[in-house]
C-alpha positions as CSV (number, residue, x, y, z in Angstrom):
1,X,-5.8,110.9,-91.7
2,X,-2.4,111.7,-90.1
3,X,-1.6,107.4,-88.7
4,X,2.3,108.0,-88.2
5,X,4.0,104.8,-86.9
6,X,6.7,106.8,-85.4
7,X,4.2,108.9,-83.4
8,X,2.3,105.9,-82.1
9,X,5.5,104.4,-81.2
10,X,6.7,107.3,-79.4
11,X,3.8,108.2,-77.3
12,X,3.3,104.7,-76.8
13,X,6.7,104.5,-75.1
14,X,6.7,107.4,-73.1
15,X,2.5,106.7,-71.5
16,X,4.1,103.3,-70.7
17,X,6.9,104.5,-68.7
18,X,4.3,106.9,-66.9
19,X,1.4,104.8,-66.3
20,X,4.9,101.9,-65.1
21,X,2.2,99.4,-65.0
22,X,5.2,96.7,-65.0
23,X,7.0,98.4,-62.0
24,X,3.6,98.5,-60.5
25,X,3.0,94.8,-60.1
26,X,4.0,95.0,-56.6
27,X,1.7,97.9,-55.8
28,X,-1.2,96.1,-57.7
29,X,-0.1,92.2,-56.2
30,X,-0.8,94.3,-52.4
31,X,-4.0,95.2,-53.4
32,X,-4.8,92.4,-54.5
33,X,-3.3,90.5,-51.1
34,X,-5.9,93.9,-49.4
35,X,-9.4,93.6,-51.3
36,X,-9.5,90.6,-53.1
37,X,-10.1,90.4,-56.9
38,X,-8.8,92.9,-58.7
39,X,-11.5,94.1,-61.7
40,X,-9.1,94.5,-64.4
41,X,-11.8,94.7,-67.3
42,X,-13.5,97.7,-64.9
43,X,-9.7,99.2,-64.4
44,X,-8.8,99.2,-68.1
45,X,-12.1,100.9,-69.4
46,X,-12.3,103.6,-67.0
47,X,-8.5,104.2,-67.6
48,X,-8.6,104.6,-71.2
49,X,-11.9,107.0,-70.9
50,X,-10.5,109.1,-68.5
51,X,-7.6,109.4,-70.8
52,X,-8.7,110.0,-74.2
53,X,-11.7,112.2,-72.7
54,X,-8.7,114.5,-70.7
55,X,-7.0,114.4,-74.4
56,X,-9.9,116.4,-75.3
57,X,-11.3,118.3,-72.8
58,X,-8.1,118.8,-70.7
59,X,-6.9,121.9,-72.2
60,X,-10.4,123.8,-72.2
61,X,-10.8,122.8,-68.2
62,X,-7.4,124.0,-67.6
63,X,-8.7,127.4,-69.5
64,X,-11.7,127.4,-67.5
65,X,-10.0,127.6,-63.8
66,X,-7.2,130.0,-65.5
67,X,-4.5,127.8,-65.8
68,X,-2.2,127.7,-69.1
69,X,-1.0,123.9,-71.1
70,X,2.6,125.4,-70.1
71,X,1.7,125.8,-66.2
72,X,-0.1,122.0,-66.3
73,X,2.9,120.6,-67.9
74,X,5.4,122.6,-65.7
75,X,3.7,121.3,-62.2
76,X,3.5,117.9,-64.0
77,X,7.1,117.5,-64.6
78,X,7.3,117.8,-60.4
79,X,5.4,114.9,-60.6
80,X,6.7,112.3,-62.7
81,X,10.0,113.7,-61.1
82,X,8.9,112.5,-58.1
83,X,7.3,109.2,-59.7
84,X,10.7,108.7,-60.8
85,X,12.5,109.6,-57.9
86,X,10.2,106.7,-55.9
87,X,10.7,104.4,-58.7
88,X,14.8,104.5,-58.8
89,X,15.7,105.5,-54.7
90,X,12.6,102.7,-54.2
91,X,11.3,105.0,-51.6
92,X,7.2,106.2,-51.3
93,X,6.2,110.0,-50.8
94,X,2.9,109.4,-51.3
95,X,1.1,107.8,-48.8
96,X,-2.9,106.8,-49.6
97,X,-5.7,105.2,-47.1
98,X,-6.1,101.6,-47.4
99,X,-8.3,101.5,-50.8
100,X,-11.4,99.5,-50.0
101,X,-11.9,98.0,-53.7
102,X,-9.3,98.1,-56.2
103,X,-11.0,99.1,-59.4
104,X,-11.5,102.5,-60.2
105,X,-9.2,104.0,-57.1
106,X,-6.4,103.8,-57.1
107,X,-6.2,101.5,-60.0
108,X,-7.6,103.5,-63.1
109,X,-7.2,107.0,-61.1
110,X,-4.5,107.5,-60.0
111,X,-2.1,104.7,-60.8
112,X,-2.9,104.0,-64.5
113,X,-4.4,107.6,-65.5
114,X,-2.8,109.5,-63.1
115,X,-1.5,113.3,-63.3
116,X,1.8,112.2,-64.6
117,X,-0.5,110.5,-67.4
118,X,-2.8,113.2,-67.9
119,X,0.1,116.3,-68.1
120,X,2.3,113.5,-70.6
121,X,-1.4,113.3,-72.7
122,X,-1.4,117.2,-72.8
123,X,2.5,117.9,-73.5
124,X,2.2,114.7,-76.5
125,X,-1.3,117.1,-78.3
126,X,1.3,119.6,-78.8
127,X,3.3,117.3,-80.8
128,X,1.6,114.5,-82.1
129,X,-1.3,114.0,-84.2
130,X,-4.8,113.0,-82.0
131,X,-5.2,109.8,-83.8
132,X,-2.2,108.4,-82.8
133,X,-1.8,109.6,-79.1
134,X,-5.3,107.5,-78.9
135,X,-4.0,104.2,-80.8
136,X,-0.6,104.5,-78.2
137,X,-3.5,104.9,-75.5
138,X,-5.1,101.8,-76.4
139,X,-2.2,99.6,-76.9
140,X,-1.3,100.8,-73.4
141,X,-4.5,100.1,-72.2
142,X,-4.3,96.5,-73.6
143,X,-1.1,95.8,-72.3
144,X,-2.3,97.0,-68.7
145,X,-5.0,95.0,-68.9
146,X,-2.7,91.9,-69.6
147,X,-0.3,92.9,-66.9
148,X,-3.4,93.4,-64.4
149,X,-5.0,90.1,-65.2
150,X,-1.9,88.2,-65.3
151,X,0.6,89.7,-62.5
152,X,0.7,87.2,-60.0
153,X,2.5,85.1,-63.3
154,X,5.0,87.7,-63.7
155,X,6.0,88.4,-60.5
156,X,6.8,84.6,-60.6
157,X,8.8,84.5,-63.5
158,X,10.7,87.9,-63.1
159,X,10.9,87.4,-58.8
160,X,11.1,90.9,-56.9
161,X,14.8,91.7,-57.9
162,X,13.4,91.2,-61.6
163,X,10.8,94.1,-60.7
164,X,13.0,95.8,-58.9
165,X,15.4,96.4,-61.8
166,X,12.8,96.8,-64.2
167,X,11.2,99.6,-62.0
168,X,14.8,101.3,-61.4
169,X,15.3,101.7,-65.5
170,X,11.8,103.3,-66.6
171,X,12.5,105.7,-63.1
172,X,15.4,106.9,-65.1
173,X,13.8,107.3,-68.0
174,X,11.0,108.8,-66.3
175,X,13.5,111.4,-65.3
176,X,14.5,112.3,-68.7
177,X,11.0,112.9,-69.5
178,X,10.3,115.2,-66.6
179,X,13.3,117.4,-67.6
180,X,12.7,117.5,-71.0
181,X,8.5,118.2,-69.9
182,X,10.1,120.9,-67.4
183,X,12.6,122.8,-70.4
184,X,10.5,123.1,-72.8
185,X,7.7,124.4,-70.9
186,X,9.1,126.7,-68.5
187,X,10.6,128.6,-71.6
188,X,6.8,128.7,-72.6
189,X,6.4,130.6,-69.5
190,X,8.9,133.1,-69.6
């Protein structure tokens, strides 16, 4: 068994600046304002399948339409750059329909496991042992589900400027990682 603390704690940190479940609360408090109830237990599951099974059957899908780990993580790193450009200039590029249930979409896919998720899952096999990226998964999981069930609390207690700057600081982190995803891949390439 290769459990490494360190590991857990490092993929850990960098899934929950993707997945930004805590600068989400605003997306997820508008859903809930939209459909209704919110199935958090539904969300959570689904998220942490789609992860773990992309942890192992990512790479050989990419191999199957012709696409390289290095190429994945390379168009990737465009997205969390953009994630992280929304998150810190608290603008929105992406624009979705109005999402009749909030469960699976956009909830588990794309919100929680979305591509910013999936190329981070793919650029941590490369460095990290299996075992741990899938503990870090399901502490993240656990935590979203918290966050999910009990965000209309903490949007009391931190207010929107609370969010706001909490959102701002994991953009810019965000950033970091999208660089760093971007240079060492792109010298994969070439």
């Amino acid at each position: 068994m290769n459990f490494d603390i360190k590991e857990v704690f490092t993929a850990g940190m960098v899934l929950f600046a993707v997945i930004d479940i805590i600068g989400n609360i605003p997306l997820v408090i508008s859903l809930r304002a939209k459909v209704g109830h919110i199935q958090s237990e539904k969300a959570s599951i689904v998220s942490a399948i789609i992860m773990i099974a992309f942890l192992f059957v990512g790479e050989e899908i990419l191999k199957l339409i012709g696409i390289d780990t290095n190429s994945f993580a390379v168009a990737g790193s465009f997205i969390i750059f953009f994630l992280a450009i929304e998150m810190v200039l608290g603008i929105s590029l992406y624009k979705d329909d109005e999402p009749e249930t909030a469960s699976i979409v956009p909830l588990a896919f794309p919100m929680i496991a979305g591509a910013g998720t999936l190329t981070s899952l793919l650029s941590m096999r490369a460095e990290y042992h299996v075992i741990n990226i899938i503990i870090a998964i399901l502490i993240n999981i656990i935590i979203v589900y918290i966050i999910l069930k009990s965000s209309q609390r903490i949007e009391n207690l931190l207010g929107r400027s609370g969010i706001n700057i909490i959102r701002k600081i994991f953009g810019v982190v965000l950033l970091a990682i999208a660089v760093k995803l971007f240079t060492t891949n792109i010298q994969q390439i070439f």
